[in-house]
Rosetta silent file (secondary structure, phi, psi, omega in degrees, C-alpha in Angstrom):
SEQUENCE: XXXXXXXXXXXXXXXXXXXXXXXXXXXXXXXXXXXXXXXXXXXXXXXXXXXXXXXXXXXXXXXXXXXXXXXXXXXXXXXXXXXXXXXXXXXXXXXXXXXXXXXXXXXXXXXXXXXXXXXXXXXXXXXXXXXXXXXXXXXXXXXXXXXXXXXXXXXXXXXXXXXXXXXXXXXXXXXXXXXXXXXXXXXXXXXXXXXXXXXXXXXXXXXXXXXXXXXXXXXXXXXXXXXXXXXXXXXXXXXXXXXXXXXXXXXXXXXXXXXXXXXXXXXXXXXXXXXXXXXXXXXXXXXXXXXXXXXXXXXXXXXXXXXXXXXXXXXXXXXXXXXXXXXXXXXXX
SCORE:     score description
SCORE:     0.000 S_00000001
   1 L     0.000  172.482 -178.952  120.178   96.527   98.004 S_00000001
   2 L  -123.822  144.105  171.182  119.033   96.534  101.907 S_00000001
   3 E  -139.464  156.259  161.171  116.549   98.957  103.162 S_00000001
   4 E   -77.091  125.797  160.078  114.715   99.373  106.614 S_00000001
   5 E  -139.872  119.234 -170.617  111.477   98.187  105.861 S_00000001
   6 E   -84.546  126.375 -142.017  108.196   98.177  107.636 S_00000001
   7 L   -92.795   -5.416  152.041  106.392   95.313  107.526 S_00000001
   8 L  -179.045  178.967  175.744  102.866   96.120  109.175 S_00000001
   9 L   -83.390  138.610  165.136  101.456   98.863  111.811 S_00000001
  10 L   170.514 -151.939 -164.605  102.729   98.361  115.089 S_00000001
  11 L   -74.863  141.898  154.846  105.969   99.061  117.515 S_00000001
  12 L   -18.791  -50.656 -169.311  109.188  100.043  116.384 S_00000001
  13 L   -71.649 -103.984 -171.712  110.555   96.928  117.940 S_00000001
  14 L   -73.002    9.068  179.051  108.430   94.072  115.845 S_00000001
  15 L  -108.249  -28.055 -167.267  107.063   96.289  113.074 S_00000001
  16 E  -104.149  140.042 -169.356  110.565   97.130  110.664 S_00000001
  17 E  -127.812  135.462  149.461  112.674   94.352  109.368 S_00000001
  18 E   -62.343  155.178  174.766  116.010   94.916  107.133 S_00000001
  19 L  -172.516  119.870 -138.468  115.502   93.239  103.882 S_00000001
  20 L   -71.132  125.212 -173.957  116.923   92.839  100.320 S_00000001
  21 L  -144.887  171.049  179.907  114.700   94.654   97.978 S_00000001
  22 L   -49.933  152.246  127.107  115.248   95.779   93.604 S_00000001
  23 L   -43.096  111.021  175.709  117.328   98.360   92.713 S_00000001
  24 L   -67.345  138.919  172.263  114.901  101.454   92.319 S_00000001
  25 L   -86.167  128.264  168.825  114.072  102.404   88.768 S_00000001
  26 L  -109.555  165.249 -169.339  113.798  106.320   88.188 S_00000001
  27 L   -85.285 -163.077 -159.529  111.721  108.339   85.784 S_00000001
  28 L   -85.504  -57.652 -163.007  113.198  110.864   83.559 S_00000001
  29 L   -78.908   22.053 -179.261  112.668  113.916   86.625 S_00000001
  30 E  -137.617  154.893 -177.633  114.261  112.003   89.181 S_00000001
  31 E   -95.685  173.826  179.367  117.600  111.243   90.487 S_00000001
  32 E  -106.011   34.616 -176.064  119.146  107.755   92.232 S_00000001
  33 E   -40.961  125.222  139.166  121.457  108.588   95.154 S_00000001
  34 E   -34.044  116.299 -173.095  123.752  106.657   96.936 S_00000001
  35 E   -84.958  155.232 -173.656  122.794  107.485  100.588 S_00000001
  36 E  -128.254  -51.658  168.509  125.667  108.584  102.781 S_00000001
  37 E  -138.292  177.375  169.820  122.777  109.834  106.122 S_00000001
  38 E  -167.618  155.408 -145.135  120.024  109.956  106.855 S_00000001
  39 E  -117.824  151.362  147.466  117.907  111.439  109.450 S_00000001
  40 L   -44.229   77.464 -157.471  114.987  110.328  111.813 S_00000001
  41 L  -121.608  176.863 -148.273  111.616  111.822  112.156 S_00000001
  42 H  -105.964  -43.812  157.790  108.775  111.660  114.501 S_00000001
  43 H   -52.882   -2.731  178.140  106.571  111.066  111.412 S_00000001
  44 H   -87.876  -38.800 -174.304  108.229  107.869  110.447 S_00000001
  45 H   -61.208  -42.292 -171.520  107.285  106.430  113.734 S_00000001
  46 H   -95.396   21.010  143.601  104.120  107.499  113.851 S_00000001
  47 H   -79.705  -62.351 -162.195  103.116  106.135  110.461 S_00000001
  48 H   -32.250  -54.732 -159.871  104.506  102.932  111.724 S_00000001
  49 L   -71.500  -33.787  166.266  102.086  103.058  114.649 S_00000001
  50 L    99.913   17.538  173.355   99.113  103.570  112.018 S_00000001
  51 L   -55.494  -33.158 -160.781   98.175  107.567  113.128 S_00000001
  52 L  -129.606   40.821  127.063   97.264  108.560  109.527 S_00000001
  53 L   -27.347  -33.507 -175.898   95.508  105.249  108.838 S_00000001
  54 L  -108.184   79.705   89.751   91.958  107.051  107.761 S_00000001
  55 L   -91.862  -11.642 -156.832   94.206  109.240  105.470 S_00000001
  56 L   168.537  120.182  150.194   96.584  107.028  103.602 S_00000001
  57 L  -114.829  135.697 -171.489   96.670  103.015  104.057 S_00000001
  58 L   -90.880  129.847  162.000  100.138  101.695  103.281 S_00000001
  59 L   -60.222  124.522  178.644  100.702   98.569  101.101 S_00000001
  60 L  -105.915  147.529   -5.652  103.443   96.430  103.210 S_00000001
  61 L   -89.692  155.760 -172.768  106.480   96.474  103.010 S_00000001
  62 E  -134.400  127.762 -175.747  107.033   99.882  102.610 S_00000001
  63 E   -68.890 -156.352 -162.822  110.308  101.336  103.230 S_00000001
  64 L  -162.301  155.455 -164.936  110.926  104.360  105.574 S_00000001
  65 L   125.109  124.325  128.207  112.896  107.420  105.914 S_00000001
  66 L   -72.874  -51.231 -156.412  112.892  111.213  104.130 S_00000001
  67 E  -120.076  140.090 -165.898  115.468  112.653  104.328 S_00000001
  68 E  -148.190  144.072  136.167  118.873  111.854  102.859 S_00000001
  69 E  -108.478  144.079  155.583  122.318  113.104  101.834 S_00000001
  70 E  -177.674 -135.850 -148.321  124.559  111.389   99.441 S_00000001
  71 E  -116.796  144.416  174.713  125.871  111.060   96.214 S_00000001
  72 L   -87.885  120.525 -170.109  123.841  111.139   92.408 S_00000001
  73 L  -131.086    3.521  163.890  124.760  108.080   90.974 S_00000001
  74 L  -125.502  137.941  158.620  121.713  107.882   88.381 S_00000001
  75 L  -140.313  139.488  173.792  120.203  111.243   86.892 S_00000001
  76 L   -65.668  144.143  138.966  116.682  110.975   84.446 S_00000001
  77 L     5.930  -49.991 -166.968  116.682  111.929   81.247 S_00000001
  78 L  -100.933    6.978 -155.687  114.980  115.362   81.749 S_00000001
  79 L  -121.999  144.395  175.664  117.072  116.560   84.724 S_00000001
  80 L  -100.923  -46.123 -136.415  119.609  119.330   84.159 S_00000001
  81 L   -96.649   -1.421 -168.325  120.307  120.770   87.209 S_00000001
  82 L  -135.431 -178.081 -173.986  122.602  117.297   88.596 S_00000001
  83 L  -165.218  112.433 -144.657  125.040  115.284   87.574 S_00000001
  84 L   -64.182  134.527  177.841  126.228  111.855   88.422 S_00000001
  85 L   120.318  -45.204 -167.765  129.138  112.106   91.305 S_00000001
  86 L   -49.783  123.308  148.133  127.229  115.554   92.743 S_00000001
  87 E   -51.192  106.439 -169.247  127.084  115.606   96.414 S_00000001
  88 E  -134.465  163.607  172.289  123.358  116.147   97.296 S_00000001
  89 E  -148.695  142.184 -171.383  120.815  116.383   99.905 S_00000001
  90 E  -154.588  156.878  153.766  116.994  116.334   99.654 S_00000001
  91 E   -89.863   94.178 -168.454  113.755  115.714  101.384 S_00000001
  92 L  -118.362 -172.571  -78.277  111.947  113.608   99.178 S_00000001
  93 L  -122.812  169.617  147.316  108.531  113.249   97.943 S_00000001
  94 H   -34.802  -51.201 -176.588  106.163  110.968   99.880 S_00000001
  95 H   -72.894   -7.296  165.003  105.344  108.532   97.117 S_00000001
  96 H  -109.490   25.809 -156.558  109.155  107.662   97.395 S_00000001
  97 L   -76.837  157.382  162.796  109.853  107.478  100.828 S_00000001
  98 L   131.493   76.973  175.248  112.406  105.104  102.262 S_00000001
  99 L   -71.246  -16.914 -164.608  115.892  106.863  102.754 S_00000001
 100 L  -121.349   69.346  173.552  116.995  104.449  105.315 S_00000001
 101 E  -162.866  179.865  169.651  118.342  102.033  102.741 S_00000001
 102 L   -42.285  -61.751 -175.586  121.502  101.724  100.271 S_00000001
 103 E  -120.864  155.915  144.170  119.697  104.242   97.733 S_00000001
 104 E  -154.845  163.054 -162.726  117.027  106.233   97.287 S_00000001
 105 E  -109.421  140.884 -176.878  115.345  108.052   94.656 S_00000001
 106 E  -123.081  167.652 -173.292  114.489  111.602   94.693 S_00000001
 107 E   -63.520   90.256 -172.860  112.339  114.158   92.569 S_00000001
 108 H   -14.554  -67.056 -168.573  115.124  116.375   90.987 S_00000001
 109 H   -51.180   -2.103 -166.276  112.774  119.841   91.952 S_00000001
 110 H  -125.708   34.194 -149.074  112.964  118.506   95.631 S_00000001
 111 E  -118.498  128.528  163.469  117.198  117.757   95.278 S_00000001
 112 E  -123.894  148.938  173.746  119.419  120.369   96.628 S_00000001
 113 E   -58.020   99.273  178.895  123.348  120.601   95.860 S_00000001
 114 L   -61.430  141.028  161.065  125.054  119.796   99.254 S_00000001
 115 L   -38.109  147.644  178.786  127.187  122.779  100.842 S_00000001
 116 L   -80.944  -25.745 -165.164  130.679  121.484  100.289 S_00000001
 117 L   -87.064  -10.847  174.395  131.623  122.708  103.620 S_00000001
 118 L   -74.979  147.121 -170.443  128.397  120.377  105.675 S_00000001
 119 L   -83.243  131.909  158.213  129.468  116.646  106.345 S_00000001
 120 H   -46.989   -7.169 -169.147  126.061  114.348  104.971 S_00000001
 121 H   -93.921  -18.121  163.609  125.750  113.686  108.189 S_00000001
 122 H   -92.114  -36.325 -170.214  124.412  117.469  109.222 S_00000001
 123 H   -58.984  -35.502  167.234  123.103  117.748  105.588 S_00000001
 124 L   -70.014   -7.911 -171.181  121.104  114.815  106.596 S_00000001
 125 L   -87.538  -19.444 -154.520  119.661  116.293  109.715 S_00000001
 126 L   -93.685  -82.789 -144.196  118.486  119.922  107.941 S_00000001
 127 H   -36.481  -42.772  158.322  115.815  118.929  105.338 S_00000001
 128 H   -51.857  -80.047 -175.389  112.510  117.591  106.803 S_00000001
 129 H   -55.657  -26.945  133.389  112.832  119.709  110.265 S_00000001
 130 H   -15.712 -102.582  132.730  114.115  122.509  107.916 S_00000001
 131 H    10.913  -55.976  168.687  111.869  122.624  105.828 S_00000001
 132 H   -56.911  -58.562 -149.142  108.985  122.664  108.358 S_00000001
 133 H  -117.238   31.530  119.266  110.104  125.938  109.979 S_00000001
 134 H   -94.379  -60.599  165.860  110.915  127.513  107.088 S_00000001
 135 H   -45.364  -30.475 -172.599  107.625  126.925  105.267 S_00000001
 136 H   -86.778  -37.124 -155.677  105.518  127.316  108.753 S_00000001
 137 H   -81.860  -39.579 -151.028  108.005  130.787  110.009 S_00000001
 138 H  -107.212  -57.843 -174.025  108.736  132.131  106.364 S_00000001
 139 H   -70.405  -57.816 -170.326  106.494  130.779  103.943 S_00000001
 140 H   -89.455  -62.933  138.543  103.271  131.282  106.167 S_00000001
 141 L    18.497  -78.815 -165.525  104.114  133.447  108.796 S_00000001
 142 L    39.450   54.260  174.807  106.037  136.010  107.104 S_00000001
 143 L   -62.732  136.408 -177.531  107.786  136.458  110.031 S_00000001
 144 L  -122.465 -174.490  168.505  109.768  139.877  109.958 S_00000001
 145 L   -81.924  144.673 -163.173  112.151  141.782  111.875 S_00000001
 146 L    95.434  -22.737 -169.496  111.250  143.460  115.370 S_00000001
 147 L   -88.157 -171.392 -162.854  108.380  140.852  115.821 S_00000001
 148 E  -140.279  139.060 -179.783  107.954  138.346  118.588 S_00000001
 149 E  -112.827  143.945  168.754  107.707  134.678  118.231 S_00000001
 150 E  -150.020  126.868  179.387  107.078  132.032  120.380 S_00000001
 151 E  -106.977  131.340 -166.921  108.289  128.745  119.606 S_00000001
 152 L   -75.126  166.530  171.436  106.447  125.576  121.096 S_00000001
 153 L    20.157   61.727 -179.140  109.399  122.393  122.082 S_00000001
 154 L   -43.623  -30.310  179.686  112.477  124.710  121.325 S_00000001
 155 L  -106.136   43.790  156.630  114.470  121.684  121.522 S_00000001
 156 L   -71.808 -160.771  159.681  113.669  119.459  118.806 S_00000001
 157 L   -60.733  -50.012 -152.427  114.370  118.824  115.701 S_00000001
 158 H   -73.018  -26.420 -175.346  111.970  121.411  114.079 S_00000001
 159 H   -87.248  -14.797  171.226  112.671  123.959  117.173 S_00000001
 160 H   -76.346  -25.760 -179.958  116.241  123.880  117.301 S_00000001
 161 H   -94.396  -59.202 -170.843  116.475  125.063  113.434 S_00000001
 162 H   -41.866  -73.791 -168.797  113.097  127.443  113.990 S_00000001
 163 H   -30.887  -53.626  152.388  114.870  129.098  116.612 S_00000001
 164 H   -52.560  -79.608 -170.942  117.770  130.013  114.450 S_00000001
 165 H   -28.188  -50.332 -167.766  115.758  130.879  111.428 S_00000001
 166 H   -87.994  -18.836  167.169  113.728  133.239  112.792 S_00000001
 167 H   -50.614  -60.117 -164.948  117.179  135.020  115.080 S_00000001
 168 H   -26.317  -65.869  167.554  118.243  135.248  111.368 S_00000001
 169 L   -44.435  -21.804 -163.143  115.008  137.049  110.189 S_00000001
 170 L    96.791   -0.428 -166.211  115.827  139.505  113.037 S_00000001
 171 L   -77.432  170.348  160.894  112.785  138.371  115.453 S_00000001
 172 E   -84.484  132.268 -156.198  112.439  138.454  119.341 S_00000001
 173 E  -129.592  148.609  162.281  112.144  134.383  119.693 S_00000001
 174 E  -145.594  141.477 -172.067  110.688  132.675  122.798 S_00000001
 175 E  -133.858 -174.090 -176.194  110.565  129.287  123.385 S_00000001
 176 L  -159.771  155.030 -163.247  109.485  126.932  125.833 S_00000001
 177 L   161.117  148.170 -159.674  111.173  123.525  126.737 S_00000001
 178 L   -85.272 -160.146 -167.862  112.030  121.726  130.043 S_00000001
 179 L   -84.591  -32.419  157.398  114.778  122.207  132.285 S_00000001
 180 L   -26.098  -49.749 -155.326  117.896  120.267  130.770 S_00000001
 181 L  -108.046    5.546  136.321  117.573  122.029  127.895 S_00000001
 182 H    18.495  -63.410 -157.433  117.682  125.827  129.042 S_00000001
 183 H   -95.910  -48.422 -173.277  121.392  126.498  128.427 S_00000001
 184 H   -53.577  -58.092  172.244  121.075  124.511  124.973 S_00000001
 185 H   -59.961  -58.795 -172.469  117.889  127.252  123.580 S_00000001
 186 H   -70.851  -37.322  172.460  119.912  129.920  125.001 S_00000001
 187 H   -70.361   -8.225  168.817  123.458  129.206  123.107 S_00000001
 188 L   -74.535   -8.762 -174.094  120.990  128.611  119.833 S_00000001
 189 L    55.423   52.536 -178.829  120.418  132.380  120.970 S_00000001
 190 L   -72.313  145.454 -170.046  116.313  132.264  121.787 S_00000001
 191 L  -100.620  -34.324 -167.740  116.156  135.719  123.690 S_00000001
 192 E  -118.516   88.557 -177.443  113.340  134.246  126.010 S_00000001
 193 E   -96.126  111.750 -177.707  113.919  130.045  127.342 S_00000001
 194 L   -99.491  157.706  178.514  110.437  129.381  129.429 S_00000001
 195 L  -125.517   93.070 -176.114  111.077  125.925  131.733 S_00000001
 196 L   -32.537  -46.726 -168.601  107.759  124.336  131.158 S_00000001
 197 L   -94.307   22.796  170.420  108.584  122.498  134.586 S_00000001
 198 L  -123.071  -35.885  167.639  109.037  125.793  136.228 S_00000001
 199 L  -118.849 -156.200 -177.861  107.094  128.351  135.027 S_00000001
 200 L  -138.893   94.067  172.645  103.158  128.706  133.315 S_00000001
 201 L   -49.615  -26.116 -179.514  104.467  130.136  129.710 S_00000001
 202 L   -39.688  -45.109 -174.711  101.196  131.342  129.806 S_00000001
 203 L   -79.875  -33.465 -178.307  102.226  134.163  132.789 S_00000001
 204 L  -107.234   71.438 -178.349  105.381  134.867  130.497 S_00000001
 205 L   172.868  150.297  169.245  104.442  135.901  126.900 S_00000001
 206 L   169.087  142.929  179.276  101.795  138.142  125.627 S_00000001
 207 E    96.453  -24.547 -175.799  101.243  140.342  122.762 S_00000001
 208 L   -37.588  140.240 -175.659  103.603  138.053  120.193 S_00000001
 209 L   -87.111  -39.684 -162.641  103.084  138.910  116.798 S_00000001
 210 E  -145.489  142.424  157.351  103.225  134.770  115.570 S_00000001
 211 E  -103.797  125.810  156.477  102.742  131.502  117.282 S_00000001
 212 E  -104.702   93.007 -176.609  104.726  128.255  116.027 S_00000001
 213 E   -70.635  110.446 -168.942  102.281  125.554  117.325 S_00000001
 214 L   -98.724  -21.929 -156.937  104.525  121.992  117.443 S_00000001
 215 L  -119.548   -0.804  163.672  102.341  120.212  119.964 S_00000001
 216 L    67.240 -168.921 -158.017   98.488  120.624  119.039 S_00000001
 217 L    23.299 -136.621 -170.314   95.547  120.380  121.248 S_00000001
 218 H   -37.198  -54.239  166.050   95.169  122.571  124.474 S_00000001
 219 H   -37.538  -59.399  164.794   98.484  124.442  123.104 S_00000001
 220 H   -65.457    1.793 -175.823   96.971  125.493  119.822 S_00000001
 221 H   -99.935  -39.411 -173.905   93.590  127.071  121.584 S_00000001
 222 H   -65.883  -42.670 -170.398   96.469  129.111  124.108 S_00000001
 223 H   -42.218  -37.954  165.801   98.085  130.257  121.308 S_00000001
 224 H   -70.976  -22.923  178.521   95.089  132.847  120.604 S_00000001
 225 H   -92.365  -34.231  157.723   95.699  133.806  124.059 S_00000001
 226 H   -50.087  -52.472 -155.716   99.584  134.979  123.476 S_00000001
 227 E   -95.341  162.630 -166.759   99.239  136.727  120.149 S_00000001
 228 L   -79.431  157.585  172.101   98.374  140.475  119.979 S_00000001
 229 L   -35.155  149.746 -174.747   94.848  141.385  118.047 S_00000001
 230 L    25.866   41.854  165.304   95.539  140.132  114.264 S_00000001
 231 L   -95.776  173.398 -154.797   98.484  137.690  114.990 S_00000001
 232 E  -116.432  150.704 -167.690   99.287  134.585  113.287 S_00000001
 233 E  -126.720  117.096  171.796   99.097  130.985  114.596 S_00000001
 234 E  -117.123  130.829 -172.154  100.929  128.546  112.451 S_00000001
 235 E  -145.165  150.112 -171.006  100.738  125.078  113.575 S_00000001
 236 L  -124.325   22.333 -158.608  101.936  121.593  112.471 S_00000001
 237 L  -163.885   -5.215 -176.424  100.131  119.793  114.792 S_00000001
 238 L   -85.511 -140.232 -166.028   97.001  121.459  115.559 S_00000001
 239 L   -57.875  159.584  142.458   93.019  121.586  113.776 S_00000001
 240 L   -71.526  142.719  163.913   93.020  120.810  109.620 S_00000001
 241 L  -107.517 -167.046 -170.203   92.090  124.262  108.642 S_00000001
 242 H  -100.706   -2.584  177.046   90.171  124.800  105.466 S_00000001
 243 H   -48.756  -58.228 -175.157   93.021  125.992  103.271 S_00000001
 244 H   -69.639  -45.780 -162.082   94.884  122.680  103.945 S_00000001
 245 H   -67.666  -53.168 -177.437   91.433  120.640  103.935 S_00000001
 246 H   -68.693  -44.652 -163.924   91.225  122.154   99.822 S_00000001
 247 H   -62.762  -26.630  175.453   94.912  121.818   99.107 S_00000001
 248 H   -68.439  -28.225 -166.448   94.291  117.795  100.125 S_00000001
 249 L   109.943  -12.450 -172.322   91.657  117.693   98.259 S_00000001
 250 L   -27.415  167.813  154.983   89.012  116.574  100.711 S_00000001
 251 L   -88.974  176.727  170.837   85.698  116.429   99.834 S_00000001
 252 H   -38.386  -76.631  173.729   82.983  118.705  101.126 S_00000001
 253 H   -46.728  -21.743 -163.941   81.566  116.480  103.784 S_00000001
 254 H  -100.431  -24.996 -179.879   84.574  115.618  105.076 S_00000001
 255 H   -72.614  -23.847  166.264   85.813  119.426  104.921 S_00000001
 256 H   -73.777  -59.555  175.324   82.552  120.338  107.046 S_00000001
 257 H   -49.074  -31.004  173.329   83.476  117.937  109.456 S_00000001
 258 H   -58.131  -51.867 -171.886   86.868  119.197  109.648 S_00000001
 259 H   -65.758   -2.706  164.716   85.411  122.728  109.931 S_00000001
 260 H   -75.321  -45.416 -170.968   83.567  121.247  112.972 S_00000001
 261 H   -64.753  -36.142 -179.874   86.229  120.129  114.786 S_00000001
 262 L   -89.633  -17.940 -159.199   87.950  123.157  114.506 S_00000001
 263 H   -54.022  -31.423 -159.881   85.374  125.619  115.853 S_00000001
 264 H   -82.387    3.006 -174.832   87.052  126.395  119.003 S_00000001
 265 H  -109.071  -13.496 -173.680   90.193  127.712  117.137 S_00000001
 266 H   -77.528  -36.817 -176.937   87.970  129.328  114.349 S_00000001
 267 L   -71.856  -12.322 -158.346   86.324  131.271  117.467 S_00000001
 268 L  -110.776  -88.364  147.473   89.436  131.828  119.187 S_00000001
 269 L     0.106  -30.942 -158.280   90.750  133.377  115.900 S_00000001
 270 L  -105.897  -58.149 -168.799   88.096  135.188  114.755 S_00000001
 271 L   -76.297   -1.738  163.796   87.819  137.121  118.301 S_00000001
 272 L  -109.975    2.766 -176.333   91.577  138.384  118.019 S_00000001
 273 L    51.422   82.138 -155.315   91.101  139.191  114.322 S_00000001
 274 L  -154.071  148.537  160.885   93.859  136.638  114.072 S_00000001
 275 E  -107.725  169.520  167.928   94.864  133.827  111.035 S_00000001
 276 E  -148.281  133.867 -118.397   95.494  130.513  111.774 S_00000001
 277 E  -170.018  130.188  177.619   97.131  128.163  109.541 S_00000001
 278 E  -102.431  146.347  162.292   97.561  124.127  109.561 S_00000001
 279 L  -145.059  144.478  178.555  100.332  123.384  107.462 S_00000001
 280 L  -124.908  133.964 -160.100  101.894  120.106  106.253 S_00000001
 281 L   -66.335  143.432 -175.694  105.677  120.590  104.912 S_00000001
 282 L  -126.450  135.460  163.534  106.052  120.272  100.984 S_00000001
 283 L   -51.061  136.085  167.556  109.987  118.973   99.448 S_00000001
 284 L  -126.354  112.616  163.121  111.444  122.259   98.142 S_00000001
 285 H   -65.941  -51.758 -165.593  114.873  122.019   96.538 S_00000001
 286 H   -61.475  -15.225  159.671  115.099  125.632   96.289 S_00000001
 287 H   -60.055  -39.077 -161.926  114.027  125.743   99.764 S_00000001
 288 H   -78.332  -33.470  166.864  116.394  123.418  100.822 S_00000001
 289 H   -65.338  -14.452 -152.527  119.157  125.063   99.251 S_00000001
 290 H   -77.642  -48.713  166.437  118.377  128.588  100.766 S_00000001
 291 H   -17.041  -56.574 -156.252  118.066  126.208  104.175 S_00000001
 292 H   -86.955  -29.409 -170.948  122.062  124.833  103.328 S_00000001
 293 H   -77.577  -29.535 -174.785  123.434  128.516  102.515 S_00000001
 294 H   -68.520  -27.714  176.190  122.389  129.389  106.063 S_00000001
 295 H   -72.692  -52.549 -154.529  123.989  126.587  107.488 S_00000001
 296 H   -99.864   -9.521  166.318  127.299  127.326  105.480 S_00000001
 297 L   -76.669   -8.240 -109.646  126.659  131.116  106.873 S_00000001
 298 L    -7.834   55.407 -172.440  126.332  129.817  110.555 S_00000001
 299 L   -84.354  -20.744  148.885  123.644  131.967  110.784 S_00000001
 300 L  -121.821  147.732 -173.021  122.753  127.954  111.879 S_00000001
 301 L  -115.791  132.941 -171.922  124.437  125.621  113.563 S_00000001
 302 L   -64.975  168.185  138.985  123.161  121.741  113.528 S_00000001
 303 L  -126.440  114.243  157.975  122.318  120.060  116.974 S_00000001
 304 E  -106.084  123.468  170.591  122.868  116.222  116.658 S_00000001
 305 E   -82.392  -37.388 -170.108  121.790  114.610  119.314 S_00000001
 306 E  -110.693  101.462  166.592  122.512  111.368  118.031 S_00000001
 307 E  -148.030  131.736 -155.288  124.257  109.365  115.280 S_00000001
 308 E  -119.730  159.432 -165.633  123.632  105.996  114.583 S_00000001
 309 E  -107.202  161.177  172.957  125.131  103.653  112.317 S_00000001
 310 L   -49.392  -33.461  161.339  122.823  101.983  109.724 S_00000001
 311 L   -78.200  -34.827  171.208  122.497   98.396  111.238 S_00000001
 312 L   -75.562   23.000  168.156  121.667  100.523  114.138 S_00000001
 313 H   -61.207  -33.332 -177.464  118.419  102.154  112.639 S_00000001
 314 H   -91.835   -2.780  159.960  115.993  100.622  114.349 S_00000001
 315 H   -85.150  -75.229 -173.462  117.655  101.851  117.694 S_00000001
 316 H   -22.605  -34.981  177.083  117.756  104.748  116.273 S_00000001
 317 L   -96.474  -19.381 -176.310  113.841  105.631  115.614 S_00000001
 318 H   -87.339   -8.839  172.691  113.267  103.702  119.255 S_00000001
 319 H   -89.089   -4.361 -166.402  115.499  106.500  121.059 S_00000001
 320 H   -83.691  -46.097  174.162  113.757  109.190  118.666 S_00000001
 321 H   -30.481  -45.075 -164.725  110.129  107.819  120.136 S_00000001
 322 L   -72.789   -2.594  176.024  111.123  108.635  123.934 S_00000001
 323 L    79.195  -16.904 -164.923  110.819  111.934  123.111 S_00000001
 324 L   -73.725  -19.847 -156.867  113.882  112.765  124.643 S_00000001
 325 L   -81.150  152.515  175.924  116.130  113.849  121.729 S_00000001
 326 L  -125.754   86.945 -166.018  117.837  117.440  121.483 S_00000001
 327 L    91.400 -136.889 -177.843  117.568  118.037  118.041 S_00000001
 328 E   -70.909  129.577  150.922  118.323  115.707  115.076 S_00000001
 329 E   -70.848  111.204 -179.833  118.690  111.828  115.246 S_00000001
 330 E  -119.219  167.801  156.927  120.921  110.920  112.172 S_00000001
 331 E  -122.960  160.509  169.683  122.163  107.507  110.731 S_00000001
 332 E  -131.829  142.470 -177.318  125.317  107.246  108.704 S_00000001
 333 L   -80.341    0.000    0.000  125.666  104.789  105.804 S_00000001
């Protein structure tokens, strides 16, 4: 079969090659799919690039790619819940990535059942960026109704779905994003659109029960300056905190260093009687399904910015780089 595969760290351009690789074999809890899309993320590049090099060194070539919709055209031994021919869509596990090929195989528990009425081509856009801002809004959060939110780069992937998700929940949502994309955050129906290149979000927000930090640094220390005495900072891009530092597994020394590194947000936190939260996104099917019924509600509506054809992949991750994108990048197979 052909997959996008990358082939050392470096540029977009000279690091990913197409290239003929096995059929994948799967284990009894996992399914095969026939890919139909597949979507783009700002983590593929910047493995590529070598950012999480002192975390994780990749054996080359390593394919590339999360997120998928298509068709189950293998199912393991053990899996109940699928059935070869089912129309599916999943975010799947790390240790399998590479979605941006003929097939790929995913962990049944991480597989969701596509809505019949979504195309693969939005189903491929919702799972990663889904996912995120349900686990950071929902899972961690607990955002409820009546509260106030403020969402960092409304018009991403992850902010264009957050933005719904939490109107869903009932919240007051504010977002921040530059001036193009204004009228786009207001028809997703954010009650508040700050123009980054216009205003100081700083001067417009205060009191917010939860921050959803996208962009790290200088952003996650303001964030303590926005939320009201004991509000929550969730971020996907800030500090390791030490929750996340145990759930990796770290060791001690390295979790003290983390905890160094961190101080000015532990301090920032601490004097608003405030949590703060790191969080890195885990595959959920049952997430993913809840994710697709919402979708087939319109209590969300996709924004594709983008759709690229498969030989066109590697354009495809170099317009995702520029930063530029208004919501999802897909490919179709």
């Amino acid at each position: 079969m052909q997959a996008l595969m990358m082939t050392n760290y470096g540029d977009i351009k000279t690091s990913l090659a197409f290239q003929t690789v096995p059929m994948p074999v799967i284990s009894p809890t996992q399914v095969l799919i026939k890919a139909h899309a597949s979507s783009v993320n700002p983590i593929d590049y910047k493995i590529l690039r070598g950012d999480f090099k002192a975390f994780k060194k990749i054996q080359f070539p390593l394919g590339i790619g999360r997120d998928v919709s298509g068709t189950v055209v293998t199912v393991g031994s053990a899996v109940t819940d699928f059935k070869v021919g089912d129309a599916v869509f999943s975010r799947i596990d790390d240790e399998l990535v590479g979605t941006i090929s003929d097939y790929a195989v995913s962990e049944a528990q991480h597989t969701a059942h596509k809505p019949q009425s979504l195309s693969h081509e939005v189903a491929a856009s919702i799972p990663l960026a889904g996912l995120t801002a349900l686990q950071a809004l929902v899972t961690t959060a607990n955002l409820q109704a009546g509260e106030k939110v403020l969402i960092h780069a409304g018009s991403g992937g992850v902010g264009t779905i957050a933005i719904q998700l939490a109107k869903s929940l009932g919240a007051f949502v504010a977002t921040t994003t530059s001036t193009t994309n204004v009228d786009l955050l207001t028809s997703l129906g954010a009650d508040q659109v700050i123009d980054y290149k216009q205003q100081d979000y700083l001067q417009q927000v205060n009191d917010f029960d939860v921050v959803f930090d996208t962009l790290g640094g200088q952003y996650t220390l303001d964030a303590f300056k926005v939320i009201k005495q004991g509000g929550r900072v969730v971020s996907v891009s800030g500090e390791v905190d030490d929750t996340l530092a145990r759930e990796l597994g770290l060791n001690f020394i390295i979790r003290k260093l983390l905890s160094f590194k961190a101080r000015k947000i532990t301090q920032a936190a601490a004097q608003k009687k405030a949590t703060y939260r790191m969080i890195l996104m885990n595959p959920n099917g049952a997430q993913l399904a809840d994710l697709g019924a919402l979708y087939e509600q319109t209590k969300i509506w996709p924004t594709i910015d983008r759709s690229y054809t498969f030989a066109n992949s590697i354009e495809a991750l170099a317009y995702l780089a520029q930063g530029r994108a208004k919501g999802k990048v897909v490919i179709t197979h």
